[in-house]
RODO-2510 file (C-alpha; in nm, 4 decimals, decimal comma):
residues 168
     n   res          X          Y          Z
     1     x    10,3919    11,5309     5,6791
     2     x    10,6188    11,2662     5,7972
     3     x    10,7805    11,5481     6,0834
     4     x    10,4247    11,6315     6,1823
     5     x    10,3141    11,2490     6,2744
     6     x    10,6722    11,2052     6,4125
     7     x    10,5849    11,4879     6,6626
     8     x    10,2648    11,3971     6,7128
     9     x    10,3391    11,0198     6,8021
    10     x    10,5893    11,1747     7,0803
    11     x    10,3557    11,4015     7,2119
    12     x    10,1071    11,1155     7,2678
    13     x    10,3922    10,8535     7,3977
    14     x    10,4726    11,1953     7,6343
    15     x    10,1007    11,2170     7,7528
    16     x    10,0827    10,8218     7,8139
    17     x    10,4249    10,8533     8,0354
    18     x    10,3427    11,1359     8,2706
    19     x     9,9719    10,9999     8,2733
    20     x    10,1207    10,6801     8,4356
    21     x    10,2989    10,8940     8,6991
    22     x    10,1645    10,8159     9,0765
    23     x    10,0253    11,1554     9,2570
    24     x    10,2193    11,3202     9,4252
    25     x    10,2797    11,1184     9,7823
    26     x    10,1281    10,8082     9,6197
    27     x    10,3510    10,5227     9,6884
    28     x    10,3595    10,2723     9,3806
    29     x    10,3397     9,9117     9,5201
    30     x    10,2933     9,5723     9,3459
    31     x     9,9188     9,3846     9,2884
    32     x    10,0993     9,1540     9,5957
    33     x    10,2343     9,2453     9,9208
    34     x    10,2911     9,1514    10,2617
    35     x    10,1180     9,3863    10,5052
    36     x    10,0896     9,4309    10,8437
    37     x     9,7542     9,4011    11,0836
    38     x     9,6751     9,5771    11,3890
    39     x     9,6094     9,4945    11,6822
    40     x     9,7737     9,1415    11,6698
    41     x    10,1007     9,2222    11,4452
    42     x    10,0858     8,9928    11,2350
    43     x    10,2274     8,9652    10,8728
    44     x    10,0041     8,8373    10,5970
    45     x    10,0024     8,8295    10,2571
    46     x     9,7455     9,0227    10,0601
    47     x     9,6113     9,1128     9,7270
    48     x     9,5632     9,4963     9,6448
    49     x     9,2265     9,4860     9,4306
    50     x     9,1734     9,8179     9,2583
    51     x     8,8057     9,6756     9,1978
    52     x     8,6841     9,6506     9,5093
    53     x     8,5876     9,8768     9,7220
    54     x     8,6299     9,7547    10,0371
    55     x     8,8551     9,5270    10,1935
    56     x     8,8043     9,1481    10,3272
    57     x     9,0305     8,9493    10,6120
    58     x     9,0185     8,5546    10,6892
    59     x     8,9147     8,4997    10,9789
    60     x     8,8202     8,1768    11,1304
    61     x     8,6555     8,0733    11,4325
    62     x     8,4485     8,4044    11,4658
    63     x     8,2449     8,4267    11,7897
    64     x     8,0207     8,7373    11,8065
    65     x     7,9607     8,8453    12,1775
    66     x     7,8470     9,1565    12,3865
    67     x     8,0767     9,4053    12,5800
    68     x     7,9155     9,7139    12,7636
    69     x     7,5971     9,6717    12,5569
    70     x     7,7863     9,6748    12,1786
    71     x     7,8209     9,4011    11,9368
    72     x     8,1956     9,2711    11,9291
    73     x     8,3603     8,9801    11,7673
    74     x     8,6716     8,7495    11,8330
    75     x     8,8106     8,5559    11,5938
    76     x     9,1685     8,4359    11,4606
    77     x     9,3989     8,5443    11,1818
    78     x     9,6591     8,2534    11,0912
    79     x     9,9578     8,3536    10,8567
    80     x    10,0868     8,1244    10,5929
    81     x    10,3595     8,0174    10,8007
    82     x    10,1497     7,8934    11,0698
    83     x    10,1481     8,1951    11,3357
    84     x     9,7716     8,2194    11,4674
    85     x     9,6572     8,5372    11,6899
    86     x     9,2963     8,6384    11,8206
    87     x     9,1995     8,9773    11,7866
    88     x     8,8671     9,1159    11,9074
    89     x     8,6749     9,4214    11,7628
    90     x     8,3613     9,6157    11,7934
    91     x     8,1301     9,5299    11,5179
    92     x     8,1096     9,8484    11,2985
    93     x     7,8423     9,6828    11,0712
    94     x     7,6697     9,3931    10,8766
    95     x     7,7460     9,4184    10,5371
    96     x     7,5935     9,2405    10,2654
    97     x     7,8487     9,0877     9,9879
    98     x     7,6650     9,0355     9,6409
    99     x     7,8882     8,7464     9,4394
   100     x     7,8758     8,7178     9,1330
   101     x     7,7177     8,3598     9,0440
   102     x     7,6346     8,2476     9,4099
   103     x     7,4057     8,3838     9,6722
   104     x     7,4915     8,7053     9,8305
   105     x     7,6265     8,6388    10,2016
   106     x     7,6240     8,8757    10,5279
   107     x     7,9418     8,9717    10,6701
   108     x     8,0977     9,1506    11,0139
   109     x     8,2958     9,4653    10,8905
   110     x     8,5231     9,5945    11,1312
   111     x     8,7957     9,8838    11,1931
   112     x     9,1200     9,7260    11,1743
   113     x     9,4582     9,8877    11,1837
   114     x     9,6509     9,7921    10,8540
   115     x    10,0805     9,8608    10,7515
   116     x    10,1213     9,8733    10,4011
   117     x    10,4971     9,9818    10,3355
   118     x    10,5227    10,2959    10,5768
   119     x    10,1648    10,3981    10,5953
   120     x     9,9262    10,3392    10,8199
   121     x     9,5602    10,3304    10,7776
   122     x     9,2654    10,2344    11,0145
   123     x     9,0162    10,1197    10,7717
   124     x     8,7047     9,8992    10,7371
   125     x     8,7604     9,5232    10,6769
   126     x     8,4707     9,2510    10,6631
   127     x     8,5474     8,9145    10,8041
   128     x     8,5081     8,6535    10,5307
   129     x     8,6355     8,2710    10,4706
   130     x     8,8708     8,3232    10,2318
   131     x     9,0464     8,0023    10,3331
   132     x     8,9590     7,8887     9,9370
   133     x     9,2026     8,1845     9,8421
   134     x     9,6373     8,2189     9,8245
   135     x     9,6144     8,5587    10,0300
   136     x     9,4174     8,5836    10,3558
   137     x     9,3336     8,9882    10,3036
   138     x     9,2048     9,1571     9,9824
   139     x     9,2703     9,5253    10,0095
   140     x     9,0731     9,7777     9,8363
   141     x     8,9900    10,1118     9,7119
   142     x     8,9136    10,2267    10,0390
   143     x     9,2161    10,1732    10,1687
   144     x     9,4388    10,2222     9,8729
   145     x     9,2852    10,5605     9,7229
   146     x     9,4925    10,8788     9,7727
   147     x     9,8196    10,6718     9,8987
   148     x     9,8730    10,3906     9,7071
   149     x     9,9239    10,2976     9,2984
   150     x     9,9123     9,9889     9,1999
   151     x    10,1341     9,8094     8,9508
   152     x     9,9901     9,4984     8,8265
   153     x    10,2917     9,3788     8,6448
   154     x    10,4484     9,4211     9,0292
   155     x    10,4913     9,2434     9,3617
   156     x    10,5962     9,2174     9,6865
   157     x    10,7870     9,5837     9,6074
   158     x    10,7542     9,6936    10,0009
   159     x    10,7575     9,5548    10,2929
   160     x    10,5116     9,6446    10,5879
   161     x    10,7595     9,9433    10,7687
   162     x    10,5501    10,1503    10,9694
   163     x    10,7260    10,3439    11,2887
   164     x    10,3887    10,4983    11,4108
   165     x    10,1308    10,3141    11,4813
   166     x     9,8529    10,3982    11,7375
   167     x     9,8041    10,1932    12,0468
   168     x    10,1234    10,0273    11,9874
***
């Protein structure tokens, strides 16, 4: 009896192991890390949220405007050490941001080029004041999924490293 639970515990503490295994090309990085934002390339520190499915930038001073009939916005992105740069962007969409315990607010979502160790992803990002907040971008799901792990007892395990990025 005593063999058969011994067996049986390492067959489960087997199945727990591998099941913590990234996919294969999944990149394990930390709950923090410094990324990389396109255009503009600027560093910034950001928090990888596996429960959210979208992802949210500061950005301050937003101006929305017109260009050849579309909806664009400028704003600015300021890293924690002070560097500032404008970027402007085609609105893709208004989104609408439910929080939990205060009124739901609109928001400009936008396609923004983002470095996250050596990947790069174009992805949607909504504009948001998250001057209240340590890290000025909150990553999620949709940029994450397929690519990326996340280890919360991690951070800051890569640095922003890509070699191809479009436009650039």
């Amino acid at each position: 009896m005593k063999k058969a639970l011994f067996l049986l515990s390492i067959a489960a503490t087997a199945f727990v192991v591998v099941g913590a295994l990234p996919a294969e090309g999944e990149v394990v990085v930390g709950w923090l890390e410094k990324v990389r934002i396109y255009p503009g390339n600027l560093v910034i520190h950001a928090k990888l949220d596996t429960g959210a499915r979208n992802s949210s930038l500061n950005a301050s001073h937003v101006t929305v405007f017109e260009r050849a009939g579309e909806q664009w916005v400028r704003f600015d992105v300021t890293s924690r050490y002070g560097k500032t740069v404008t970027i402007e962007r085609k609105v893709e969409r208004v989104v609408k941001i439910k929080r939990r315990g205060a009124k739901s607010e609109k928001r400009f979502a936008i396609r923004l080029g983002v470095c996250l160790g050596d990947s790069y992803k174009e992805v949607e990002v909504n504009l948001a004041d998250r001057s209240g907040f340590l890290y000025q971008m909150l990553i999620g799901r949709s940029l994450l999924a397929g690519s990326f792990m996340v280890d919360s007892s991690a951070k800051y395990i890569t640095k922003p490293n890509c070699t191809v990025v479009p436009g650039q």
